[in-house]
N, C-alpha and C positions, 0 to 999 in steps of 0.2 A: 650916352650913345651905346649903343648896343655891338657887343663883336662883330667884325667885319668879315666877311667871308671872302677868301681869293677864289675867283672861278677863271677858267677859261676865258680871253676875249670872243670865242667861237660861241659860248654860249651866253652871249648878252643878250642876243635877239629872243631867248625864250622867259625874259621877266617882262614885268610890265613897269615902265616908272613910275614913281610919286613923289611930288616936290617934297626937298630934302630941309628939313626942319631948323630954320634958320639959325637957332643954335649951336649945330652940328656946323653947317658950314665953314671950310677953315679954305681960303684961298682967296689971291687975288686976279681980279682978270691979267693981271700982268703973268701969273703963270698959264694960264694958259695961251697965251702968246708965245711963251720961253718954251712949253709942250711943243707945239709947232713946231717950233723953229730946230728943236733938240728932233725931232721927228725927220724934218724933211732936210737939213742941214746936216747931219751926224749919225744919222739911223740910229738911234738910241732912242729906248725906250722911257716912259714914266708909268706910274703906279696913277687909277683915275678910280678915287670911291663914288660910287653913288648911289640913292635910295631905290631901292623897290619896294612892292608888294610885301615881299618876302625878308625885309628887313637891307640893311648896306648890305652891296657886295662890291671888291675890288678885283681892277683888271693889272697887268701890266702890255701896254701895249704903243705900239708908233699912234702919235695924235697927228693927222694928217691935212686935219684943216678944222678951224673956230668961224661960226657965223655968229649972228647976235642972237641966236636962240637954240643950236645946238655944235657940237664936239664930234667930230667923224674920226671914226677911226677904220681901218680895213675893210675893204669889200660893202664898202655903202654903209655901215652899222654907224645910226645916228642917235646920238645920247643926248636926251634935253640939258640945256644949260642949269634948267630951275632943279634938275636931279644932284647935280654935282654936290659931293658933300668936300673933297679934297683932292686935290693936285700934288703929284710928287715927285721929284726927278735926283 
């Protein structure tokens, strides 16, 4: 995999996704349940890599809610689940 880049979670909305290359992939959905709950239970943050266009880029930010198909974090910003490369708290 290639370096990851930390961005702003304010600027997630200006990539485009693409499913994250199942090799890459390092997480289970039991963390992002533990993201939630460290979210909305403790105001504490996790670390959320995922692919774009432009290569992995990582946020850190409150995960505010898990559907079965994306990851919401602040102000509406919804990240497909098939993006996610890593979860980290």
């Amino acid at each position: 995999m290639e370096k990851v880049e930390l961005i702003e979670k304010e600027d997630v909305k200006k990539y485009k996704f693409l499913d994250a290359y199942k090799e890459d992939v390092n997480f289970e959905t039991e963390k992002l349940n533990g993201a939630v709950r460290l979210g909305n239970e403790f105001k504490s943050k996790a670390y959320i890599t995922f692919q774009t266009e432009k290569g992995p880029k990582k946020i850190e930010t409150t995960v505010w809610s898990v559907t079965d198909k994306f990851l919401q974090i602040k102000n509406g910003v919804l990240i497909p689940l098939d993006s996610l490369i890593n979860v980290q708290y």
